[in-house]
C-alpha positions as semicolon CSV with decimal commas, in nm:
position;residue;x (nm);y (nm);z (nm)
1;X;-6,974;-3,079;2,808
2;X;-7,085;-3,099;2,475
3;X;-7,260;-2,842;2,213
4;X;-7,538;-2,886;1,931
5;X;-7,556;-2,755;1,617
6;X;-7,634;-2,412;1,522
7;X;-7,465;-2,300;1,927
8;X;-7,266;-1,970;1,969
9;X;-6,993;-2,049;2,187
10;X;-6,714;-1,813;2,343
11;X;-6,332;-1,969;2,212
12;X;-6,002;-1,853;2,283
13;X;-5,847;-1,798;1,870
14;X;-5,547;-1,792;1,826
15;X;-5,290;-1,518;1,638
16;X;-5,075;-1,646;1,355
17;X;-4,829;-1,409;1,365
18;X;-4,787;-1,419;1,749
19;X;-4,789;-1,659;2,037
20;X;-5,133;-1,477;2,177
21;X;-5,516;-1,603;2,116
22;X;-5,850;-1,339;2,196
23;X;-6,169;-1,437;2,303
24;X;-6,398;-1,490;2,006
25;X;-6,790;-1,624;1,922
26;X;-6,775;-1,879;1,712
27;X;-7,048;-2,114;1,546
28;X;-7,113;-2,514;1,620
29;X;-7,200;-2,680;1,300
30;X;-7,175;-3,029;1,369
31;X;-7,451;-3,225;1,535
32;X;-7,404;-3,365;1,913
33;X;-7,466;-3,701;1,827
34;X;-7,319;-3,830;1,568
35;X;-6,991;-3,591;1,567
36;X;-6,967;-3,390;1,903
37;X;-7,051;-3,612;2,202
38;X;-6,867;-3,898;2,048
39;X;-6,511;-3,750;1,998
40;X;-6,530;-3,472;2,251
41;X;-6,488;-3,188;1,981
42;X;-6,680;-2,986;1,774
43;X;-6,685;-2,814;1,426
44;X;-6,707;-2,458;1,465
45;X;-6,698;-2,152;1,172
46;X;-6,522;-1,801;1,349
47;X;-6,811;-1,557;1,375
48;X;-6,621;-1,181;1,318
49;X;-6,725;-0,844;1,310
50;X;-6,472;-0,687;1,122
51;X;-6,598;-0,535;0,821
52;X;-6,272;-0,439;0,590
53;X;-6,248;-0,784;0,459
54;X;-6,471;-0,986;0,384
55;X;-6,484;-1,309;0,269
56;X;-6,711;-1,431;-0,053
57;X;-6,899;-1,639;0,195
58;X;-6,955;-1,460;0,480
59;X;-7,301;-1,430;0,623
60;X;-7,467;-1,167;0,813
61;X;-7,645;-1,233;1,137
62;X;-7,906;-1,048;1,129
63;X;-8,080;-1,092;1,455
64;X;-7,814;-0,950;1,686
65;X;-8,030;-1,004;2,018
66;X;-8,161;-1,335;1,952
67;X;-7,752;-1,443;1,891
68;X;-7,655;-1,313;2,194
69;X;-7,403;-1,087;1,997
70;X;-7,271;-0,715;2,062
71;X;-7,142;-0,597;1,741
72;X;-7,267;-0,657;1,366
73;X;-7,089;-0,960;1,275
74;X;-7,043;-1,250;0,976
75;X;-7,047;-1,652;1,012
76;X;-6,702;-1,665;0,835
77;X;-6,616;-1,970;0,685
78;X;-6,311;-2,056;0,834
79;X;-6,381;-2,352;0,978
80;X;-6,172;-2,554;1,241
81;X;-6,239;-2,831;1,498
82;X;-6,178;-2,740;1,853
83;X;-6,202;-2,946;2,176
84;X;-6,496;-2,874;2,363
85;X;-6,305;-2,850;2,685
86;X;-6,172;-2,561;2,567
87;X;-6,475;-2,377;2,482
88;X;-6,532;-2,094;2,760
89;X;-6,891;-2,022;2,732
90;X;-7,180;-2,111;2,544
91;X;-7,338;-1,771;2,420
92;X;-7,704;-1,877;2,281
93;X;-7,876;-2,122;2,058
94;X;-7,846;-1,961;1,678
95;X;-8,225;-1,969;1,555
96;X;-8,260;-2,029;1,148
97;X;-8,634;-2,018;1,184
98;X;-8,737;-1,683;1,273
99;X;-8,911;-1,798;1,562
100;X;-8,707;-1,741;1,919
101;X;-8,779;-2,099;2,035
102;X;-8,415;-2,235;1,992
């Protein structure tokens, strides 16, 4: 399976101090057809809700239903390239337009 751009996706992270990873959301940013669908992998940016640290780009979501998310949380810009077979879930369709027609 593949994933668009602007998807919210479940992904196992992984800890860098241990051999462990956590089920996280994380953002697509990379378009299906030119990037995704071709090589079988996506670019993704960690979406977090932790709220000691933040990061000089980190963005709010501020629509918490309409992404499908829990907690307040931040597109962080970590980004990182994962293969889409190991993305667990797809959460929602991210919508940039105000409108909930994703």
């Amino acid at each position: 399976m593949t994933y668009n751009c602007y998807d919210i996706v479940k992904v196992p992270f992984p800890f860098t101090d241990r051999q462990s990873t956590k089920t996280r959301p994380a953002l697509v940013l990379s378009d299906d057809k030119a990037f995704n669908s071709r090589i079988g992998h996506s670019v993704m940016a960690m979406i977090t809700s932790t709220k000691h640290s933040g990061w000089p780009l980190d963005t709010r979501i501020e629509d918490l239903t309409t992404a499908g998310l829990p907690a307040p949380s931040s597109i962080r810009l970590k980004l990182f390239t994962l293969d889409n077979r190991l993305v667990l879930a797809k959460i929602r369709t991210a919508c940039f337009d105000g409108s909930n027609n994703c």
